[in-house]
C-alpha positions in Angstrom: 90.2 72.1 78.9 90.9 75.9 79.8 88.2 78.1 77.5 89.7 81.7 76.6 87.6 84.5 74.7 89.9 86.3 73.0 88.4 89.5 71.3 90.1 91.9 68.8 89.2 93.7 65.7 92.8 93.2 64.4 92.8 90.0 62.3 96.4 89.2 62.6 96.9 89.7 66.4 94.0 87.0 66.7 95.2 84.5 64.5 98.9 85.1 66.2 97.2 84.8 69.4 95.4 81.7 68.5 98.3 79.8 67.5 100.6 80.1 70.5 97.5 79.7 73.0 96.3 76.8 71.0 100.1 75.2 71.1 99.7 75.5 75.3 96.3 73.6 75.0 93.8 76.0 75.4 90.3 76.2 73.6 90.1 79.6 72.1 87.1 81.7 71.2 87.1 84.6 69.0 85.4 87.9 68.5 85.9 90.8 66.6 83.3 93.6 68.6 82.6 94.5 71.4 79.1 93.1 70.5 79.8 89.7 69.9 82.2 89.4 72.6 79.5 90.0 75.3 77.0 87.4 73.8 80.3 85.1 73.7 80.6 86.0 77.3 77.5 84.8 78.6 77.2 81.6 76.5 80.3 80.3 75.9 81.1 80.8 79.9 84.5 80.9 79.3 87.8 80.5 81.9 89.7 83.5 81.0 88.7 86.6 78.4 91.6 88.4 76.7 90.0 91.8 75.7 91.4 94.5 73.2 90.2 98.1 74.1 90.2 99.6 70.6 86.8 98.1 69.2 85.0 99.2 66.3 81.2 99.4 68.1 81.5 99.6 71.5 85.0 100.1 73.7 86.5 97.3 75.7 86.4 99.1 78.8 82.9 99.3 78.5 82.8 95.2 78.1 84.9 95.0 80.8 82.4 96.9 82.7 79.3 94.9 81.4 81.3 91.4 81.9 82.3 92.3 85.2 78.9 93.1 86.2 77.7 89.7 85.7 80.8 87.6 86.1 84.3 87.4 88.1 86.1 85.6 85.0 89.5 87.3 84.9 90.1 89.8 82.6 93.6 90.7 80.0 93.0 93.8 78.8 95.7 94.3 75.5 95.5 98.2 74.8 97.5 100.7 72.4 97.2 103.2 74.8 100.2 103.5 76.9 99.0 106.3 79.2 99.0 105.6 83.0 95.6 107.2 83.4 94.9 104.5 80.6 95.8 101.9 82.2 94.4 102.8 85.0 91.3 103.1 83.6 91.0 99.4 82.4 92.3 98.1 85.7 89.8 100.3 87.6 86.8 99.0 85.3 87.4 95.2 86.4 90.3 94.6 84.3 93.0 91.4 85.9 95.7 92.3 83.9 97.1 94.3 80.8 99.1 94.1 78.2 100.5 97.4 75.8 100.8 97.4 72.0 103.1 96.0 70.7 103.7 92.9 72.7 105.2 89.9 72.2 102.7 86.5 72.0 104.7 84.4 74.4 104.5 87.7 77.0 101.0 87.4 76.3 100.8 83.2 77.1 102.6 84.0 80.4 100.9 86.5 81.6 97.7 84.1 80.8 99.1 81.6 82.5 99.7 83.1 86.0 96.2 84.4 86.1 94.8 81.3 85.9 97.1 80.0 88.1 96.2 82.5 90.9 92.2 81.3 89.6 93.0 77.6 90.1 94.4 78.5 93.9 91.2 80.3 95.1 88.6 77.0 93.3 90.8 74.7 95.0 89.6 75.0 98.2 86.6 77.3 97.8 85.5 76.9 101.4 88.9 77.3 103.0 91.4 80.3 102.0 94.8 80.2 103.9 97.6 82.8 103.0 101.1 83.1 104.6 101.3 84.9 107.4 98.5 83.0 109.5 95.6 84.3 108.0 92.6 81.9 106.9 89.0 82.6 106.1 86.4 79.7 106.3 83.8 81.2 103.5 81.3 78.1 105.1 81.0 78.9 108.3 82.2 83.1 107.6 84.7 82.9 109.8 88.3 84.5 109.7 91.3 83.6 111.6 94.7 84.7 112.6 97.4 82.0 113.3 94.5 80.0 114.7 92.6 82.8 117.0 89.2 83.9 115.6 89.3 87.4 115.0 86.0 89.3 115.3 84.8 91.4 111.9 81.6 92.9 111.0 80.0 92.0 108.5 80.9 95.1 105.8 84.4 94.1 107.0 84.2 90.2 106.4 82.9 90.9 102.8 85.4 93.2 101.6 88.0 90.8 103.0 86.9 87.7 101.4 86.1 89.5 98.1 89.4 90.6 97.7 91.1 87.9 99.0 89.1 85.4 96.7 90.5 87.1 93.8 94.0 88.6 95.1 96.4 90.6 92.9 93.2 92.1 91.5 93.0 95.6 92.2 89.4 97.0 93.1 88.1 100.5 92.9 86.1 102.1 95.6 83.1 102.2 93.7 83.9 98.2 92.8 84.2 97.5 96.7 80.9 99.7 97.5 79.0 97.7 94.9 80.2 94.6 96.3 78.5 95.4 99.4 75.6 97.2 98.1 74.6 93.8 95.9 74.2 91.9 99.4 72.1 94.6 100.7 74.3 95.0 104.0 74.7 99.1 103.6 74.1 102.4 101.5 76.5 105.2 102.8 76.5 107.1 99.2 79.9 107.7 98.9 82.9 105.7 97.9 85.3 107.1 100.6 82.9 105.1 103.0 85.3 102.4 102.2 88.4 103.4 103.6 87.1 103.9 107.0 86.0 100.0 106.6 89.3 99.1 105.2 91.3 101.1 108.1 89.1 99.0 110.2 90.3 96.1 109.3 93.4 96.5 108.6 93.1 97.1 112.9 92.1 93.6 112.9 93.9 91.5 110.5 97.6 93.3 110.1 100.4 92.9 112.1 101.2 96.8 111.3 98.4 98.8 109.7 100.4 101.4 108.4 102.5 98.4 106.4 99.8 96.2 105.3 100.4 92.8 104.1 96.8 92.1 103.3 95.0 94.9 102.4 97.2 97.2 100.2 96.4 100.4 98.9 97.0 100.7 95.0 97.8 104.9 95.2 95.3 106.3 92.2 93.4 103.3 91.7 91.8 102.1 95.2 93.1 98.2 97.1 94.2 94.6 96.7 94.7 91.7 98.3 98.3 91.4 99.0 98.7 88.1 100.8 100.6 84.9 99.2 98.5 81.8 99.3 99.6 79.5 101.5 100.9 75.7 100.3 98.2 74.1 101.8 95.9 76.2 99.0 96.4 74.8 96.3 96.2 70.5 95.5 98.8 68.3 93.8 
């Protein structure tokens, strides 16, 4: 059974939230802090957190920032703030998703559900990724092809690709990206704009026109995602 963390200080959104994602069959965990929602994190290892930003100790976005440090579980982030910069924020922090006060529950259920939907797509087939359009990256034997012809990447360029593409819709910050690659030791450039000279490189490689990507889009304010659709063969009946 699907596990969801579901953290808000506001006792009525929980228990409205409870009650619809219990009637879709998840297994709900609750917190009310920022606090407990970080030792729930880490024990409870759940499939999906739903995260309020307005806390009374510490603020969502830094949980997010914590979680995300020591976990890829996808993120809802449910925030008053209807700011772009706001939003932005949260999504730049690690955040999957958001949802603005006041919402409606069943938005909330949906929005759940095709998160863990684009989840279940990537865990399928962890070893082989294949997305419309031809392209397919072996994560066993780190190899990434285009309608069947290897296609050459370094190894900076092989590890943004597949951590993007493992999680795609998910936008990633510069600073996320540069960590990525920093935490397998493979370079220290000191500045996040080292990325997009990677990113332009591979885009070179993997798009069919670089200055339209398919793959690798730019998210204008907030830094890139992985564009591409899985393909069928993805995903198991």
């Amino acid at each position: 059974m699907v596990k969801i963390l579901l953290v808000d200080d506001e006792k009525m959104i929980i228990e409205v939230l409870e009650a619809y994602l219990v009637r879709e069959g998840y297994a709900i965990e609750t917190a009310d802090n920022g606090i407990d929602a970080l030792k729930k994190a880490r024990t409870e290892n759940p499939d999906l957190i739903i995260l309020d930003l307005m806390l009374p100790d510490i603020s969502g976005e830094e949980v997010c920032r914590l979680v995300r440090k020591e976990s890829e579980v996808p993120i809802l982030m449910l925030t008053a703030k209807s700011g772009e910069d706001d939003k932005i924020n949260g999504i730049v922090m690690g955040a999957d998703d958001y949802v603005t006060k006041p919402f409606s529950p069943r938005e909330v259920v949906v929005r759940v559900q095709a998160i863990l939907r684009r989840v279940k797509k990537t865990i399928d087939n962890p070893d082989r990724l294949e997305f419309e359009g031809g392209l397919a990256i072996d994560t066993e034997k780190k190899e990434v092809t285009m309608n069947g012809e290897l296609i050459s990447l370094t190894p900076i360029e092989y590890k943004l690709l597949t951590n993007m593409a493992e999680n795609p819709g998910r936008v990633y910050s510069r600073m996320d990206l540069l960590e990525k690659i920093q935490d397998e030791g493979m370079f220290y450039e000191g500045y996040e704009r080292s990325v997009d000279t990677h990113i332009k490189n591979l885009r070179k490689k993997i798009e069919a026109d670089s200055r339209q990507p398919q793959f690798v889009v730019t998210v204008f304010g907030m830094g890139y995602k992985f564009g591409g659709m899985p393909h069928a063969s993805n995903a198991k009946g």
